[in-house]
Each structure stands twice: as C-alpha cells, then as structure tokens.
N, C-alpha and C positions, 0 to 999 in steps of 0.2 A: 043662775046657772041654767042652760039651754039644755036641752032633751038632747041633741046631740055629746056635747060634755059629759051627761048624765052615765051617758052607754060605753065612752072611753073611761071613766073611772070605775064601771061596774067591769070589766073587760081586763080595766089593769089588773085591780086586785084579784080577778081568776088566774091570767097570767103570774101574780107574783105567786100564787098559790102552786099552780103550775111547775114555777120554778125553784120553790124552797123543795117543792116532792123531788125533782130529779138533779137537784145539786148534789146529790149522794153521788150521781152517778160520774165515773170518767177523770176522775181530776186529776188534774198536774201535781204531784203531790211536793214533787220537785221545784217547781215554781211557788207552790202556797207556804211551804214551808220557809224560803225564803221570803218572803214578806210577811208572814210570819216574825221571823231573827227580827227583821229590820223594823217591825212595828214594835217590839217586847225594848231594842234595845233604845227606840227614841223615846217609849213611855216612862224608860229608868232610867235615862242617862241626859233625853234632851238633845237637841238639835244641833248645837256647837260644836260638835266634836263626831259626829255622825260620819261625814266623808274621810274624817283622820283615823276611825280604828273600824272600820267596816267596807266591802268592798259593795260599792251598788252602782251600775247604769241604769237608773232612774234620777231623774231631775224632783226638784223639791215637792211639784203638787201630787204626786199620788203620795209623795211618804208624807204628807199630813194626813190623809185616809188613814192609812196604816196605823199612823201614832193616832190619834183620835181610837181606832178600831179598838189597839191593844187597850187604852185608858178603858175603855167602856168592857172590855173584857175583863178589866183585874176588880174595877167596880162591881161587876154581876158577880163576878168567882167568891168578893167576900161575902157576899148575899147568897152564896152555896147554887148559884146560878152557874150552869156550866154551859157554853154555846158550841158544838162541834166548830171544829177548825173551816171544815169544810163547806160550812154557810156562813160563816165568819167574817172569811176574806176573801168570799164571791158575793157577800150582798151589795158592795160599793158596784160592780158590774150590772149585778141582774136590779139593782135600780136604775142604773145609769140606763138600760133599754128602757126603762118604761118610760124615762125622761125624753130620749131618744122619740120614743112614737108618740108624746106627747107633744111637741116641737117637729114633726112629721105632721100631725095633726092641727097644728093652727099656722105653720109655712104653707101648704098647698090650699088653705081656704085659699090666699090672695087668687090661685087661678082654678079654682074649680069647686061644688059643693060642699057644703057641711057633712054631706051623706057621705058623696067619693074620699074627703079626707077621713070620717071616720072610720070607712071599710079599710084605707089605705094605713089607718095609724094600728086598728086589730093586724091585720095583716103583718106587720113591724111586730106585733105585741110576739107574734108566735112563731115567729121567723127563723128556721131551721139554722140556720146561716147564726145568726145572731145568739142564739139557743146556746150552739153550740161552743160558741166563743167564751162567752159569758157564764152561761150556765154549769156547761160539762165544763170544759177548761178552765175558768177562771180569770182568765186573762182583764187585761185593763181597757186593752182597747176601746171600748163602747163610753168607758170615761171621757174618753178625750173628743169621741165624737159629740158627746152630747154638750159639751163647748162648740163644737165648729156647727154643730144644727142650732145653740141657742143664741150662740152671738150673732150668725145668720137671721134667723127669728128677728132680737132687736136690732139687727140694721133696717131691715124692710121696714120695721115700725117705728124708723125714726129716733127711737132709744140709744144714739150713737155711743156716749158714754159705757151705756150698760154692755152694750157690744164690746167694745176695748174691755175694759174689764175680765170678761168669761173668755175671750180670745187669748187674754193676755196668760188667764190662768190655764188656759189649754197648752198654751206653749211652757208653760215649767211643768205639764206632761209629760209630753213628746214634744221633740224638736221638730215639730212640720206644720203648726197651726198656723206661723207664720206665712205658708206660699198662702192663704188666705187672705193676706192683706193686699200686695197689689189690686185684686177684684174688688175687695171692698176699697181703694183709693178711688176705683173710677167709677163705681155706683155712687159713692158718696159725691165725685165731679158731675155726674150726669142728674144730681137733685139742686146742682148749684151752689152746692155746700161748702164752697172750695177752703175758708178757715177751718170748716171742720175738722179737716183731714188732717190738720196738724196739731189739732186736740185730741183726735182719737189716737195719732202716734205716740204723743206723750202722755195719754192714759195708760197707753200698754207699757210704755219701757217702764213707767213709775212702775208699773202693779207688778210688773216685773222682778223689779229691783225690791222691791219690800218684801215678794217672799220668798227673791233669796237670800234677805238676809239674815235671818235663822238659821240657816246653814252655814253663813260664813265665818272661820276662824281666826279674824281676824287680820283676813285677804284683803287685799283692794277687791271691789266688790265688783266693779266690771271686769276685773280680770278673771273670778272667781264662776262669774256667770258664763265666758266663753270657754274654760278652764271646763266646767260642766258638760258646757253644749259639745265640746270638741270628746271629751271620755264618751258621753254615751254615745256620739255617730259613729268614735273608732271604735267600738268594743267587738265589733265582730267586722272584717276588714273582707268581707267575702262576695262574690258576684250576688249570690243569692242563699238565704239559709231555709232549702225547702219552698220557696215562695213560685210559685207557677207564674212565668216571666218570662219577658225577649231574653232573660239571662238565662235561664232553665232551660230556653228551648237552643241557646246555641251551647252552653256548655251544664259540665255536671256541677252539681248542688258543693256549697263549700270550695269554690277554686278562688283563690286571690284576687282581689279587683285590681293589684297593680302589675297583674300583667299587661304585655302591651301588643299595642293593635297600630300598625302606621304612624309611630312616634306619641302614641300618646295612651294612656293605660284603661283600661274597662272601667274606672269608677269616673275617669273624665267622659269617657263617650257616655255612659249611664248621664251627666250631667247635660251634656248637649242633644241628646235624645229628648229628655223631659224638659229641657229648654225649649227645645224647637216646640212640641205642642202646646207647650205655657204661654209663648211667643203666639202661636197659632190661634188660643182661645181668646188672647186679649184684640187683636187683629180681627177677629169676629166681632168681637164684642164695640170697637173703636167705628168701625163701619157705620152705625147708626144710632143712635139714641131711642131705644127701643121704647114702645107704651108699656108695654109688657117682664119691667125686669124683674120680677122674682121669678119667671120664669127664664129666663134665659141666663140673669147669674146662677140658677139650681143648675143647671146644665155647664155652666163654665167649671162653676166649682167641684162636681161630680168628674167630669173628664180630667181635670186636676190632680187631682187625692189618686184617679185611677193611671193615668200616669206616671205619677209620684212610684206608685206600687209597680207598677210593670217595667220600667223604664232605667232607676236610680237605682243602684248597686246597694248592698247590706240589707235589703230587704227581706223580712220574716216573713211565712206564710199568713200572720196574722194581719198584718199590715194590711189586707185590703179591704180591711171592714170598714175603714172611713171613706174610700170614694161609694162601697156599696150604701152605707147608710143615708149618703148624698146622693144617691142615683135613687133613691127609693121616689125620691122628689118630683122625678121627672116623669115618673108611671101615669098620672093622667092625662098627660097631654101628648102620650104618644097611643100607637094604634096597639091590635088584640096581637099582633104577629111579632112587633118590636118589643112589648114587654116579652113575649114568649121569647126573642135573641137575649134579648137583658135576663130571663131568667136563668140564664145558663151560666151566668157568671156568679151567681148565688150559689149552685148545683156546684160549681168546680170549686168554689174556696171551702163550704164543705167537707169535698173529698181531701183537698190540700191536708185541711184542719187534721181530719182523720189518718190521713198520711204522716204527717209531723208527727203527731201525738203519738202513734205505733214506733216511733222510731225506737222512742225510750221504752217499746217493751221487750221480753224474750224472747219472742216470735214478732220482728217487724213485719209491715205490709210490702212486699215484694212487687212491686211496678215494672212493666218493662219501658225500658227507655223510652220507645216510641208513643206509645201514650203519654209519657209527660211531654215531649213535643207536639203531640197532638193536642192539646188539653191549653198550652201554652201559646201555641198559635192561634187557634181560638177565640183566648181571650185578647190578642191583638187586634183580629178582627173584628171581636165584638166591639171593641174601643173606637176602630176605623168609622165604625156604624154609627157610632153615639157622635160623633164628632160629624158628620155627614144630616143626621138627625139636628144637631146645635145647628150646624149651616142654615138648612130649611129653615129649621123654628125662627131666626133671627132674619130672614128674609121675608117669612109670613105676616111675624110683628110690627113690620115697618107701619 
C-alpha cells in the first residue's frame, strides 16, 4: 500500500466519522420511512410477492440493500442492539461516497498525479453537494453512481467482465446506467476489442435477468423486467419535479410532460433534446481515436448523465448527482477559471436539494420565479462550456 492510498483511507475514515455526526441532521423522514416498510417487509415475507402487496418505484437493486439492512437490524435488536433508523438507511449512501471518491481516486491517476488524484478524491470525500444528498437526506443516488464511477474504473483497466457486471447492477438501480453503454461500445471498438462488446452485452442482460428474478411472481421474466423499467419512469409523468432544468426554466415545476408543443408533447422533445447532445458527444468522440481516452470518455460521460438531467422530462432535483460525480473527473485537466464555472453547478444542486427538501415543511422556501430561471439557464450554459471544453480536449489529444 502507497503513502498516497495511506492518506485516502486515513481521510475516508474522518469523513465517515464526519458523517455518522451529521446524519442526525435534515432527514427525509418521509422517504427513510419508506424504505424502511420495504426493508421490514422483504426481511419477513421475502422477495416473491414484494411487487404483488406493496407499492415501490424502485427496481430490484437497492431493495437488496434494504432487505439485507433490515436482516442485520432484527439480528442486532435480539442482541438488545438498537441502530437509530437514521443511520440505518443512510449508511448504504454515505458508504457509497466514500466508494464514490475512492474510484475518483484511481480513474484520474490514468491522467494526472497520485497527489492531484488524492487532493481531488479528499475533496469528493467532503463535498457539500454530495454531503447533502447522502448524508442530510438520505437519498440513494450516490449508490448508483458508485456503479457508473466503478464499472467506468474496470473498463479503462481492461476488466471488461467486471464492468458489465457493476453496470448491470446499476441499472436494477435506476433506469439510466444503461445511456452508459453506447460510450463503453466504442471505447471498447477503439482497443480493438470488437468480440468483446458482445460479451460485455450479454454479461449485463444475464446479471440483469438473475436479479430479477427474486422478484418475479411467477411472470415471464422479460416481461416482468420491462413491466418494472416502464412503472418506475411513469411514476411521476411531469416536466420536472423541482429539478433546475431547460424544463424549470420554461415552465412551472409539476406540469404534465404530455402537453404538446408543434405536434408533439414535452416528454418527446425532452427525448430529442438529450438525443441531440448524446448524438453530439459520440460524433466527438468518432472523429479520432484519441491517446488519451479516459480522459475524453470522463468528459463524454459527464456531459451525458448532465444532459440526461437537464434535458429529459420526470426528472427529480436529485438526479444531478450522477453527471456531477462524473464531472468531478474532469477537474484536472481543465484550467483555475473552468473549474470555478464547473463549480457553480455543485453550488446550484445544493440550493435545489435545499429547495425540494423545504417543500415538505410548514414554512417552505419561497423562490421567486426569476431566480429559478436564472439558476436554470445557467446551468445550460455551464453545460454549453463543458461540451466546448470535450471539443478542445479531443482536438489537443490528437
């Protein structure tokens, strides 16, 4: 183990320290409670019947978390062990960051020092933005990244296998780790790899298919999995819920995405909007076969995930922690000015966070409209930047 390693694992464990103190604070009581229900009722009842007598939009992998969680909680409880609720079912998050900056820290060795990655993975460790997610709210999101930072990880290292796999388990997350694969089809073309690509597709569908089927009752099993993937993308059918967005900034929070615009409704232009830049970053990327690609796919993949979030309708305000925990990627190889633009999009999801979260109290946080327009535009522009930013980078690399 290196002296650099030495100082990230002395670092995490302050951070976890860090965060077991302020998980007290902020929590969604309303959200932990529900995961909660759903962890008590797969530890007593078991997986089979879970979608038949309980209502959940969540997909299979975080509710192993959950049920694992609860088992180890009724374990401790007859040991007169008692674990507050509220670091409970926030420690699968505030590990998942340290995993997070751990996988931060051995992706940016490929382009830059042992030193700059380790100041860059502390940095990650303390990360207001992330903190806040994870720590005060609770939330899962930093789960799901820490698959799209690790399967990331072993691609570059050739572990292509191991990549499908943590990819595949990201996607019975959230339904989005998949826009990940076309990038990895044509990194893995530009090493030559070209059978590989159709090993790594049929790692992910297998890993797919095996953890859901614990859940299935009895379903045809691929019906059962789009049956899933289709409940959780409808569950909330709205332009934006809270999420600071090209939707936010032209219309109010909660309006129907199948309203319509020139023959065709908000949740389709949200699809041909983040086409068009998904389209944009692969056309960067097709251009040249760069020396340089773990830096240039960190930046595809970053503009992606940020896209994703700005762009495509039903979007939560939490939603943007996955292009941000892939843009953290790019901070050494851009200048002191450009991270200072990039850092504003850290600063606004934040405020979002704290915006959302107030909704559900007595006294919400009152906005006026023009600031979330302003706030909103912004991070379009920031986006404009980063994508202007990918161009260069991938013309210097030649």
């Amino acid at each position: 183990m290196n002296f650099y390693t030495k100082i990230f694992i002395g670092a995490a464990i302050i951070s976890f320290f860090v965060k077991l103190f302020l998980a007290q604070f902020m929590t969604s009581f309303g959200d932990l409670l529900t995961y909660k229900a759903w962890g008590v009722y797969l530890a007593e009842h078991g997986s089979n019947s879970f979608y038949s007598n309980l209502w959940s939009d969540y997909l299979p992998g975080y509710l192993y978390v959950l049920w694992f969680l609860s088992k180890i909680s009724s374990i401790l409880q007859l040991q007169g062990i008692l674990i507050p609720d509220y670091f409970l079912y926030k420690l699968p998050s505030m590990l998942a960051d340290i995993g997070n900056a751990y996988f931060i820290f051995k992706i940016v060795q490929y382009f830059t020092s042992k030193r700059n990655a380790l100041i860059l993975s502390i940095i990650a460790l303390f990360n207001l933005a992330f903190l806040y997610n994870s720590t005060f709210w609770g939330q899962s999101d930093s789960f799901l990244t820490l698959f799209l930072l690790s399967s990331f990880y072993y691609l570059l290292s050739g572990r292509y296998w191991l990549s499908a796999i943590l990819l595949a388990f990201g996607q019975t997350v959230k339904p989005v780790a998949v826009f990940s694969i076309p990038l990895y089809i044509i990194y893995i073309c530009f090493k030559n790899r070209y059978l590989t690509v159709i090993n790594y597709l049929l790692i992910f569908a297998i890993v797919i298919v095996l953890l859901f089927i614990p859940f299935n009752n009895n379903h045809n099993i691929f019906q059962f999995i789009i049956d899933r993937h289709l409940v959780t993308s409808n569950q909330y059918p709205y332009t934006t819920l809270h999420a600071l967005n090209f939707w936010s900034m032209l219309d109010q929070f909660w309006t129907s995405d199948k309203l319509m615009f020139l023959n065709l409704d908000y949740q389709k232009w949200g699809y041909i909007l983040f086409g068009l830049v998904y389209l944009l970053v692969i056309s960067i990327l097709l251009r040249k076969k760069e020396r340089n690609l773990p830096v240039i796919f960190s930046y595809a993949l970053s503009i992606c995930y940020l896209a994703m979030f700005l762009f495509l309708t039903r979007m939560h305000e939490r939603h943007m922690f996955y292009g941000l925990g892939l843009l953290m990627l790019i901070t050494p190889t851009i200048s002191r000015f450009s991270n200072l633009v990039i850092s504003m999009l850290y600063l606004t999801y934040v405020f979002s966070l704290y915006y959302a979260l107030s909704q559900s109290n007595q006294r919400p946080l009152m906005v006026e409209r023009i600031i979330i327009e302003i706030i909103s535009l912004v991070s379009l522009i920031i986006l404009a930047y980063i994508i202007v930013l990918f161009y260069k980078k991938n013309d210097k690399n030649t």
